[in-house]
C-alpha positions as CSV (number, residue, x, y, z in Angstrom):
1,X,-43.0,-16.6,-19.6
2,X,-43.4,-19.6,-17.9
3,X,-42.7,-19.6,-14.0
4,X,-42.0,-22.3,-11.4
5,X,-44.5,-24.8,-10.7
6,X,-47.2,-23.5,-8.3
7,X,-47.1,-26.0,-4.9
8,X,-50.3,-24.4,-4.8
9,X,-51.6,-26.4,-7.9
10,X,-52.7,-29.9,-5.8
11,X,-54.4,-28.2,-2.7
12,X,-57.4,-29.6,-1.4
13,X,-57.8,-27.0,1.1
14,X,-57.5,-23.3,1.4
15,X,-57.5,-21.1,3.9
16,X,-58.0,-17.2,4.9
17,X,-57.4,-14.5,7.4
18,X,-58.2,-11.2,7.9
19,X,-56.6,-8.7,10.1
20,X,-59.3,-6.6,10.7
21,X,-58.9,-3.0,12.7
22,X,-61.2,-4.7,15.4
23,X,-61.0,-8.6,15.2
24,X,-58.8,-11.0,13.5
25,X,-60.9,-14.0,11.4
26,X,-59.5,-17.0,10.1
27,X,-62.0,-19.3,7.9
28,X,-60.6,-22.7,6.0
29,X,-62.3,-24.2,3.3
30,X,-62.8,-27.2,0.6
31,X,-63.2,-26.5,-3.0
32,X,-66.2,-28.5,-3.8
33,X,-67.2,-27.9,-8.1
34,X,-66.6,-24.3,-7.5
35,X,-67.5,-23.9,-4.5
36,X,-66.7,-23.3,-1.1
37,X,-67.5,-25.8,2.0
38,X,-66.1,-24.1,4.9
39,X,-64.7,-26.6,7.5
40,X,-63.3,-24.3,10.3
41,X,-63.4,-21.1,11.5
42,X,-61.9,-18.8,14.3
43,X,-62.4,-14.9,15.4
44,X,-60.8,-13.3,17.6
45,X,-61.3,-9.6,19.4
46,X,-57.8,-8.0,19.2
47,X,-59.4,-4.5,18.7
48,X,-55.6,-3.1,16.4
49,X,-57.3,0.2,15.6
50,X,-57.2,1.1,19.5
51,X,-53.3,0.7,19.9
52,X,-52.5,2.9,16.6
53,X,-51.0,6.4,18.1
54,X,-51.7,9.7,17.5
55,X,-48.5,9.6,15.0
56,X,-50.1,6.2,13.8
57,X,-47.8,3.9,15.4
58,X,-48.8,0.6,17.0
59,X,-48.2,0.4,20.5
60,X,-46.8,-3.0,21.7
61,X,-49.8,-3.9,23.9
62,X,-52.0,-4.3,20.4
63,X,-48.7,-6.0,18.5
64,X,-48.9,-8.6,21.6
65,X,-52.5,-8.9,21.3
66,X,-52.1,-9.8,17.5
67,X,-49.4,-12.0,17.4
68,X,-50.6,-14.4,20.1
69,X,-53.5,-14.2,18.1
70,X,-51.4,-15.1,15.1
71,X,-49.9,-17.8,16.8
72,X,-53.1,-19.6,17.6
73,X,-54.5,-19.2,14.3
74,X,-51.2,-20.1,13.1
75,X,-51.3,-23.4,15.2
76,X,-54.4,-24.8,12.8
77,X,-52.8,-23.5,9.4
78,X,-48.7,-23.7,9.9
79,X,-49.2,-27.3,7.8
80,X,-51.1,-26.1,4.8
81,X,-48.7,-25.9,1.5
82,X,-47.5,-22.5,0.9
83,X,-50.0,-20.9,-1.3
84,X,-52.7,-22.2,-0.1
85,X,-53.4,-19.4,2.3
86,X,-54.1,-15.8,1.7
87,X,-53.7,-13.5,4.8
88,X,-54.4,-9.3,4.8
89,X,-54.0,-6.7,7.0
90,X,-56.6,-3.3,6.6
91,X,-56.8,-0.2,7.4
92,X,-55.3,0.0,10.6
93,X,-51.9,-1.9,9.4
94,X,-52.6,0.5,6.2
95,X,-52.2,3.5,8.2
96,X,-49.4,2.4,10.9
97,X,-45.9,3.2,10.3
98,X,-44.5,0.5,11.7
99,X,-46.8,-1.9,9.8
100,X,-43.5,-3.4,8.4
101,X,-41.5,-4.4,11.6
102,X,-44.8,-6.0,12.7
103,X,-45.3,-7.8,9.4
104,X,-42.1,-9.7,9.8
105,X,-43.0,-11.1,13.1
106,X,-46.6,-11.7,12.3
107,X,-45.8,-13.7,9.4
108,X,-43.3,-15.7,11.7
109,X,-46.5,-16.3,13.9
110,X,-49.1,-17.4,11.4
111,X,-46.2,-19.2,9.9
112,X,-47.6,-17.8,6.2
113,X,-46.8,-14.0,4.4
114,X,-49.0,-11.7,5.5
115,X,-50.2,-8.6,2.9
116,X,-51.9,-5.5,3.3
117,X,-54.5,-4.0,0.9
118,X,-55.4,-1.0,-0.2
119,X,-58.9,0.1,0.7
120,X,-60.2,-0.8,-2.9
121,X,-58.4,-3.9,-3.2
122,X,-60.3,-4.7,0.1
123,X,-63.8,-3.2,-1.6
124,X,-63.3,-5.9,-4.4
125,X,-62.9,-8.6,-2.4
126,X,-65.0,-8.0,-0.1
127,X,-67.6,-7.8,-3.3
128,X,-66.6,-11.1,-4.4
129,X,-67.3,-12.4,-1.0
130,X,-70.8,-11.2,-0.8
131,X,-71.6,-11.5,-4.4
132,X,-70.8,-15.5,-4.0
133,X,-73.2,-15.9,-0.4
134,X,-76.1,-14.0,-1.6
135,X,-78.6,-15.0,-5.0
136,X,-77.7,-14.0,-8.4
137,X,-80.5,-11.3,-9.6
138,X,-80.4,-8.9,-12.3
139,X,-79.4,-5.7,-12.0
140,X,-77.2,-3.7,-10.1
141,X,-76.7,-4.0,-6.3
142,X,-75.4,-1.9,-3.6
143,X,-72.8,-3.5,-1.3
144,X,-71.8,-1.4,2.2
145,X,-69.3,-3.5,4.9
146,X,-68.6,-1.1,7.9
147,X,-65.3,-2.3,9.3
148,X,-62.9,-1.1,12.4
149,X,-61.5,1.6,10.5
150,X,-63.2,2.0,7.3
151,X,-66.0,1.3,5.6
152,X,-66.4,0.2,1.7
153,X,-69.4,0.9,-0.8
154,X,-69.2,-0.9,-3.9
155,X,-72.1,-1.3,-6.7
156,X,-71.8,-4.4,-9.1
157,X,-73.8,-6.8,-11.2
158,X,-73.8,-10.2,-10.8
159,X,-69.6,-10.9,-9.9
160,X,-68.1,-8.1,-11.1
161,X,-67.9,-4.7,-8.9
162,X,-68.3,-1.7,-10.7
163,X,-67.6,0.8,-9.0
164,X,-66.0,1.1,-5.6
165,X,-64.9,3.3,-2.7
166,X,-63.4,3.3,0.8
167,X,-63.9,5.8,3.3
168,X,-61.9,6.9,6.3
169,X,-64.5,5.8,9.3
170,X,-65.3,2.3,10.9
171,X,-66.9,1.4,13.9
172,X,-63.7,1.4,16.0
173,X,-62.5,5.0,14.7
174,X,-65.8,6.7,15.6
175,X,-66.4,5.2,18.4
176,X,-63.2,6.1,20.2
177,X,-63.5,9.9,18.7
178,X,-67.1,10.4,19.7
179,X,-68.0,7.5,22.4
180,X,-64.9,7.2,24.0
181,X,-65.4,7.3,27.5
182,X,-68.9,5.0,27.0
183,X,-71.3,7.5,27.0
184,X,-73.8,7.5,24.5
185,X,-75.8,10.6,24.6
186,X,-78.1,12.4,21.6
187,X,-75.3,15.1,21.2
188,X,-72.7,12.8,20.8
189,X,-74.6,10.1,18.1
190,X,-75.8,13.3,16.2
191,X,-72.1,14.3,16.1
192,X,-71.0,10.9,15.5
193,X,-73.7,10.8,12.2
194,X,-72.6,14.4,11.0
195,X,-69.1,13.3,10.5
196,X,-70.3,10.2,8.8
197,X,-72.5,11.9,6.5
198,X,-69.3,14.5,5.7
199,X,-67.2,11.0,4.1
200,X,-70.4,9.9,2.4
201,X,-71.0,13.6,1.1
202,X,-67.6,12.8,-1.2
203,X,-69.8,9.9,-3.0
204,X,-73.2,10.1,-2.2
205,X,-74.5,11.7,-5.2
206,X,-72.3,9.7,-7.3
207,X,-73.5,6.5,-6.0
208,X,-77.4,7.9,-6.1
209,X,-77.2,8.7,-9.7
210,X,-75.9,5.2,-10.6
211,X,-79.0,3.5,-9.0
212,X,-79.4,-0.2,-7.8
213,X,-81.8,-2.9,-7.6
214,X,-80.8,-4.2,-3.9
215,X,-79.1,-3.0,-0.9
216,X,-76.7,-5.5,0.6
217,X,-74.7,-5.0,4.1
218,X,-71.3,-7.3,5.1
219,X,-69.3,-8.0,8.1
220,X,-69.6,-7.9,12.1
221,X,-71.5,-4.1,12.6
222,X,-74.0,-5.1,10.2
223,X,-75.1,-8.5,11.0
224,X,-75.3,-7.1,14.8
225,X,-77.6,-4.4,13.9
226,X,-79.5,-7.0,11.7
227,X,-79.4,-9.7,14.8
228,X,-80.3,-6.8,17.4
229,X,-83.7,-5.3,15.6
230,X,-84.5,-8.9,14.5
231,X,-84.8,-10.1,18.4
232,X,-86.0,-6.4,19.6
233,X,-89.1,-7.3,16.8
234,X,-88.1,-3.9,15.2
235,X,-87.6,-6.5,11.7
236,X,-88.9,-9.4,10.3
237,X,-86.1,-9.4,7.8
238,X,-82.9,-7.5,7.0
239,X,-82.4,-4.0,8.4
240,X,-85.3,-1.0,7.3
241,X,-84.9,2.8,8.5
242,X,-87.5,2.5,11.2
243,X,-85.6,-0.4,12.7
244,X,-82.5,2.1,12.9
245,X,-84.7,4.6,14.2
246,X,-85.5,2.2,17.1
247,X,-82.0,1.1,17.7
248,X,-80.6,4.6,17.8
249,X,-83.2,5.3,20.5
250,X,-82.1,2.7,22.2
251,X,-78.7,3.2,22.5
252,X,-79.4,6.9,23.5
253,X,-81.6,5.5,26.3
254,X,-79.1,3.1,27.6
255,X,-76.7,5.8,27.9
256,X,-73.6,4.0,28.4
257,X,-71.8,1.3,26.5
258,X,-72.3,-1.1,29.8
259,X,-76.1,-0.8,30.1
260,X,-76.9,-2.4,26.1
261,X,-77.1,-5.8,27.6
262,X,-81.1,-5.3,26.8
263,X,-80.7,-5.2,23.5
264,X,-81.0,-8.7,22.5
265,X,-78.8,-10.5,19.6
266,X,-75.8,-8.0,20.7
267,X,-72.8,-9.8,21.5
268,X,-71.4,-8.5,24.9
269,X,-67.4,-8.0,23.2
270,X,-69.3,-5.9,19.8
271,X,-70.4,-3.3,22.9
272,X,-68.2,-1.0,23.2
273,X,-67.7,-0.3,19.2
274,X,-71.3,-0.6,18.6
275,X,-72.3,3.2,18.8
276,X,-69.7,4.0,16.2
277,X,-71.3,1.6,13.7
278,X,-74.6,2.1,14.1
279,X,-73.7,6.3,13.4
280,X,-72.0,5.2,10.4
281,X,-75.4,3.0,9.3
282,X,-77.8,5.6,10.3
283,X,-75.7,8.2,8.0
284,X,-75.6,6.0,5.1
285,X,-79.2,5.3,5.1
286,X,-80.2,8.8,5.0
287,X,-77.3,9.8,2.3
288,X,-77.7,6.9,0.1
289,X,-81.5,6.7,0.9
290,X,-81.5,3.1,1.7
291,X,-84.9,1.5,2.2
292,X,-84.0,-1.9,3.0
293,X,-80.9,-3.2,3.9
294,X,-80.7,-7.4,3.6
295,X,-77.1,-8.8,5.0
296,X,-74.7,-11.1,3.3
297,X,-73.0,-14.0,5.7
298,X,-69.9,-13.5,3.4
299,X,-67.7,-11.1,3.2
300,X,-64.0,-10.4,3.4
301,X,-62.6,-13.5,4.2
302,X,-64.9,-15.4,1.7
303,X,-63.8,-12.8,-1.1
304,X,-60.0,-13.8,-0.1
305,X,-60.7,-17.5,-0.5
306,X,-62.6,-17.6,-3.9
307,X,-59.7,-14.3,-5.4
308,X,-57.3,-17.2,-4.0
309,X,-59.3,-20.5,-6.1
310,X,-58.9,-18.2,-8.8
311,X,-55.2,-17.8,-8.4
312,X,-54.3,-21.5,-8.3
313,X,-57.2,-22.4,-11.5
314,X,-55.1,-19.8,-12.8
315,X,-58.0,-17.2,-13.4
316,X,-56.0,-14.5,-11.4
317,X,-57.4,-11.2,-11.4
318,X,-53.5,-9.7,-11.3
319,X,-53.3,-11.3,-14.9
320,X,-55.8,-9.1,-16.0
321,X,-55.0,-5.5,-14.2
322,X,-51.3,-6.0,-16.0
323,X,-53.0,-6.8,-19.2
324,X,-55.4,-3.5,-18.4
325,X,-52.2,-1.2,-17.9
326,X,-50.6,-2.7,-20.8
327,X,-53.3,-1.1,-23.3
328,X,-53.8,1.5,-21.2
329,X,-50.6,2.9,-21.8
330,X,-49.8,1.5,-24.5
331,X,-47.0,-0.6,-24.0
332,X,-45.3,-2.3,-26.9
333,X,-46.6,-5.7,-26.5
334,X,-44.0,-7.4,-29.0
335,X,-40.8,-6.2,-27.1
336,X,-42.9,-6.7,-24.0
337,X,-43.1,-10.6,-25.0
338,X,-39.5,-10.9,-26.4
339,X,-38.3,-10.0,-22.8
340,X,-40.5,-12.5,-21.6
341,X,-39.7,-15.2,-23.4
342,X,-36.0,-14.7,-22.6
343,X,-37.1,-14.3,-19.0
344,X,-38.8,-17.9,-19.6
345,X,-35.4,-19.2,-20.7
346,X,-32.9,-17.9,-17.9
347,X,-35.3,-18.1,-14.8
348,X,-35.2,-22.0,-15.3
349,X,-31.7,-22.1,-15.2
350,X,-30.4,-20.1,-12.1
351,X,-33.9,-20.9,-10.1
352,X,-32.3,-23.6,-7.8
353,X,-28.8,-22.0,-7.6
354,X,-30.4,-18.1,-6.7
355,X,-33.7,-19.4,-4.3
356,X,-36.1,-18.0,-6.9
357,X,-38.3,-21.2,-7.5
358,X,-41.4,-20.3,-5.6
359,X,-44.8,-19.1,-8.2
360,X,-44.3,-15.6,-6.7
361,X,-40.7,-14.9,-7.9
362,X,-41.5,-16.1,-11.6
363,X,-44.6,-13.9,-11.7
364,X,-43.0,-10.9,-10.4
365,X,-40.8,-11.3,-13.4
366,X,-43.5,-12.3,-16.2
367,X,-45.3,-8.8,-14.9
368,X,-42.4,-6.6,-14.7
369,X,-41.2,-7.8,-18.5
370,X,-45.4,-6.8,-19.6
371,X,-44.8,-3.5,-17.6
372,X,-40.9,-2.2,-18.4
373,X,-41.3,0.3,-20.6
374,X,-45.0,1.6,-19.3
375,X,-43.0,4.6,-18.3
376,X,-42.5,5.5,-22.2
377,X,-46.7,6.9,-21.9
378,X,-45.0,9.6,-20.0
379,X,-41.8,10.8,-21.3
380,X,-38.6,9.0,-22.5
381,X,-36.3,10.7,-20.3
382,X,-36.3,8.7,-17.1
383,X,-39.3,6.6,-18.0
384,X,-38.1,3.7,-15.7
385,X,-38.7,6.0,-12.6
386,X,-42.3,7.3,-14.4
387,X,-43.0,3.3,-14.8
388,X,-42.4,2.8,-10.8
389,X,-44.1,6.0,-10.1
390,X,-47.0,4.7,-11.9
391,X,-47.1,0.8,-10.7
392,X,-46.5,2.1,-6.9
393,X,-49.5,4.5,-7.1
394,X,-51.8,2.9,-9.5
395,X,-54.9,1.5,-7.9
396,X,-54.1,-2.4,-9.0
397,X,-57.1,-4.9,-8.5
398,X,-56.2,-8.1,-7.0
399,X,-52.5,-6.9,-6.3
400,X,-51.3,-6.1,-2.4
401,X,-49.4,-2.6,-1.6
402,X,-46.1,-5.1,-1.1
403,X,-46.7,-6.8,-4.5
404,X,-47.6,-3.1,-6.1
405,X,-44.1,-1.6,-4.4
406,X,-42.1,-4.7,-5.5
407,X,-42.7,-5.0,-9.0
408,X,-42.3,-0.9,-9.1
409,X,-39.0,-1.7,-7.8
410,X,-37.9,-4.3,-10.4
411,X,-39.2,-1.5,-13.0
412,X,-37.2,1.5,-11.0
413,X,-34.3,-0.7,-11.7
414,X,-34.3,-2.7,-14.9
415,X,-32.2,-0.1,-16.5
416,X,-29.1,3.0,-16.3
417,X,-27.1,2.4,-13.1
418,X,-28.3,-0.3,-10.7
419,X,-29.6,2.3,-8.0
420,X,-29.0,-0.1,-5.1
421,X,-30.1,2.0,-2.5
422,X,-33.7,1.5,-3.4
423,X,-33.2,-2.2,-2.1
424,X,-31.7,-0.6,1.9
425,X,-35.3,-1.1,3.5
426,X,-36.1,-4.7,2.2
427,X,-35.9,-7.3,4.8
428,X,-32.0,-9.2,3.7
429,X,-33.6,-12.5,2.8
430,X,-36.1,-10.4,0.5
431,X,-33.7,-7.4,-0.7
432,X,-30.9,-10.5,-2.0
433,X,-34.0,-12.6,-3.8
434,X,-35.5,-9.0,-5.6
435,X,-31.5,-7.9,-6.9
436,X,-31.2,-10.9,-8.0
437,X,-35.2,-10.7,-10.1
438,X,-33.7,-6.9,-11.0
439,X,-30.4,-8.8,-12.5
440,X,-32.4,-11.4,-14.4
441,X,-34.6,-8.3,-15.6
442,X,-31.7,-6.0,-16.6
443,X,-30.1,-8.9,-18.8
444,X,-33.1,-9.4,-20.4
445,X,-34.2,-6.0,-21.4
446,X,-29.8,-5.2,-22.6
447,X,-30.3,-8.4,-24.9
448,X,-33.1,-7.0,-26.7
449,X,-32.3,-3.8,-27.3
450,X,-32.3,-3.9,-30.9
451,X,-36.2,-4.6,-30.9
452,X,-35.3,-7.2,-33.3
453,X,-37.8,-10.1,-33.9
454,X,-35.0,-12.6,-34.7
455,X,-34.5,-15.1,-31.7
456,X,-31.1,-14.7,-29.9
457,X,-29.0,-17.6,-29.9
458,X,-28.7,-20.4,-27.8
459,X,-26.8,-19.5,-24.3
460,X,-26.4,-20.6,-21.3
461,X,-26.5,-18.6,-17.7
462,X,-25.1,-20.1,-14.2
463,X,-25.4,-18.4,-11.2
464,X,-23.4,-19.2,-7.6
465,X,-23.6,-16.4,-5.4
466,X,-23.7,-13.0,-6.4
467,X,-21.9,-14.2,-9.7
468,X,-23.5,-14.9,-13.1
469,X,-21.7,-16.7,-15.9
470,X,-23.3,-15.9,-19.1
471,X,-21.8,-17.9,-22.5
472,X,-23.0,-17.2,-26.2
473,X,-22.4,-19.3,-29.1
474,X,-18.2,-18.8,-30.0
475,X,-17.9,-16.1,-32.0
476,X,-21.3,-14.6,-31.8
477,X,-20.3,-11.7,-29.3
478,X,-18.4,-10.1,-31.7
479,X,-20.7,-10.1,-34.7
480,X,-22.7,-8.2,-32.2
481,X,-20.3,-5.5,-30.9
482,X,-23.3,-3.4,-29.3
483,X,-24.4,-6.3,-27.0
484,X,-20.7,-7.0,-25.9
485,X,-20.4,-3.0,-25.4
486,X,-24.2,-3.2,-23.7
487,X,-22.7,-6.2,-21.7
488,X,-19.4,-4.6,-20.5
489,X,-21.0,-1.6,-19.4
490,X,-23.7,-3.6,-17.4
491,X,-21.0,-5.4,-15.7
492,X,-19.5,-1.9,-14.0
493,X,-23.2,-1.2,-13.4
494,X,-23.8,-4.4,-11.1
495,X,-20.5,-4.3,-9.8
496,X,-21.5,-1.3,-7.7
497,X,-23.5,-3.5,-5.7
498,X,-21.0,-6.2,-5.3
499,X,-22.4,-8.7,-8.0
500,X,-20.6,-9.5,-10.8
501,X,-21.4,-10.0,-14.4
502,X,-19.2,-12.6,-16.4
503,X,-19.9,-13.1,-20.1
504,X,-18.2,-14.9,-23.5
């Protein structure tokens, strides 16, 4: 189906932000022949992971400190077209119950929607970032970005990651478990490395059988330790075992997180989470038996912008995960396309009147129609609720956890009683915009029930409120009794959740 127009298509600059467990970034760039020439950029210490509970709630001390935040970075890209900038939360906002309340006002602040990834969506990305800052060589490379509450491992060749993983520790989570108070003792870093080495025990033979030709490490932790035994002369380039050797010495010796201002190349506010890190490097070195480590300038926020070029050339990545499920389960493309292409015809008409012009309604609707019956792999019975089940838990490349639990939504819905319940927790502008995508859905689907390749007829749909007006050809209704049935039937269905279905 065709959907809106994308205000997206003409922009001439593009922007990104990350909201990282320990700092927020925001980078804006111009596409320049396929590339990137980056024009401003901002970072910012908001350290999220420490205000998550014990229950893995966000206190409001760390929601203030990220929406002022917000609100600055928000100040330099409130003006750029929507679309134009892609915004993420990780695995603190991943883990945080009240992720969604915050969300809502964060958004307001940055004055742009704001997503949050799953660890391998961010594992991609963040591949696509480095792979694009570092030389094209042959082979397969390692990739390892320790974050504020994770940290990702991904091997890949050339652009394309091949195989990828996200484990629960990051600089901010092990430092507040094993240096909390600021001490950094030998008992406490040989702690700190055990329990890294049990996450990479999960993977580490995996990735050690696979093999790689290079070793390439992203983000904050990384370049500090690559920074810090670069000035201590421990390196000439990139990061080697003996360096870490040297650096773990040192931060033993120091013995507290406010006596490593003699490490040179360490930034004073990377301090107090710098312990945590370097356990989590130290660990990895010895599991994965890394010999050289070199370090990539690019990294998440890069990854976001050139995933985002590729959305608005309309090389989306999303484009091909639905196609990937499609065959996987072996949807039936032809009915698949027939809902489509009526989905193509009615969007156009009610867009204006129902609010549903903006890119992201339109493909919500082109991938639920590829994705309906996916449900059918499973069982019959039900297989609109096995087809949600699947799309909310399915690891989806390119798509956010929102996106994922939308479109399982629109599937949960598109047929049998319009379970409006399942819309309670939306926010009201968004739960009015996705009944009205499930309405659009559910008509499509009931008008090609018969599987039939012959084109329906020419009608026309017009929508005003929670009201659509649906007209057929005179006299066409009742040479097709089942669709009039299919259509009467559909109108007690919606009229349970106070729309209303008029047809002739």
């Amino acid at each position: 189906m065709t959907a809106p127009t994308s205000p997206a298509a003409a922009v001439t600059t593009v922007a990104a932000v990350d909201l990282g467990s320990n700092s927020f970034h925001m980078v804006v760039a111009r596409p320049v022949n396929g590339h990137l020439t980056v024009v401003d950029r901002l970072r910012e210490q908001v350290r999220l992971a420490s205000g998550l509970s014990a229950d893995n709630r966000l206190d409001d001390a760390a929601q203030q400190r990220a929406i002022a935040c917000l609100e600055r970075f928000g100040q330099r890209l409130r003006d750029m077209p929507p679309g134009s900038v892609r915004a993420v939360g990780t695995n603190t906002l991943r883990k945080a119950r009240n992720s969604d309340a915050f969300l809502e006002a964060a958004a307001v602040a940055l004055g742009h929607p704001i997503e949050i990834i799953s660890g391998l969506e961010e594992a991609r990305v963040i591949y696509l970032g480095v792979s694009h800052s570092v030389p094209d060589t042959q082979g397969r490379r390692l990739v390892m970005d320790i974050g504020g509450g994770s940290t990702e491992l991904i091997v890949g060749e050339h652009f394309e990651p091949l195989y990828m993983d996200s484990l629960y520790m990051g600089c901010v989570s092990v430092s507040q478990a094993y240096f909390g108070d600021g001490t950094i003792s030998a008992k406490a870093m040989r702690w700190a490395e055990i329990a890294a080495g049990q996450e990479l025990q999960l993977v580490q033979n995996s990735y050690r059988r696979r093999g790689w030709g290079e070793v390439v490490g992203s983000s904050g932790t990384i370049r500090a330790v690559r920074d810090v035994v670069k000035a201590m002369g421990w390196s000439e380039s990139g990061i080697t075992p003996a360096a870490l050797r040297h650096l773990r010495e040192a931060l033993i010796g120091a013995g507290h997180v406010d006596k490593l201002g003699g490490l040179q190349g360490l930034p004073p506010e990377r301090a107090p989470v710098f312990a945590g890190g370097v356990a989590i490097l130290h660990a990895a070195f010895e599991a994965l038996a890394i010999e050289h480590m070199g370090v990539s300038e690019g990294a998440l926020r890069e990854g976001l912008l050139y995933d985002l070029m590729g959305r608005i050339r309309h090389e989306d990545v999303r484009e091909r995960t639905i196609a990937a499920l499609s065959e996987r389960y072996h949807v039936d493309h032809s009915q698949a396309q027939r809902v489509a292409r009526t989905l193509g015809d009615v969007l156009p008409q009610v867009a204006a009147a129902w609010g549903l012009e903006e890119e992201g309604a339109g493909n919500l609707l082109a991938w639920a129609a590829q994705l309906h019956e996916i449900g059918l792999a499973v069982a019959h019975s039900g297989y609109h609720k096995h087809g949600a089940y699947l799309l909310e838990f399915s690891d989806m490349p390119g798509f956010s956890r929102q996106e994922q639990r939308l479109l399982a939504l629109l599937v949960r819905v598109h047929r049998r009683k319009f379970a409006g319940a399942l819309f309670k927790d939306l926010a009201a502008a968004q739960r009015e915009r996705m009944m009205r995508l499930a309405m659009l859905l559910r008509l499509a689907v009931l008008l090609h029930r018969s599987r039939a390749d012959a084109p329906l007829p020419p009608f026309s749909l017009h929508a005003d409120g929670k009201s659509l007006f649906l007209a057929f050809p005179q006299g066409w209704l009742e040479q097709h009794p089942l669709t009039q049935a299919d259509l009467a039937q559909e109108a007690e269905f919606v009229r349970e959740v106070k729309f209303k279905l008029l047809f002739e």
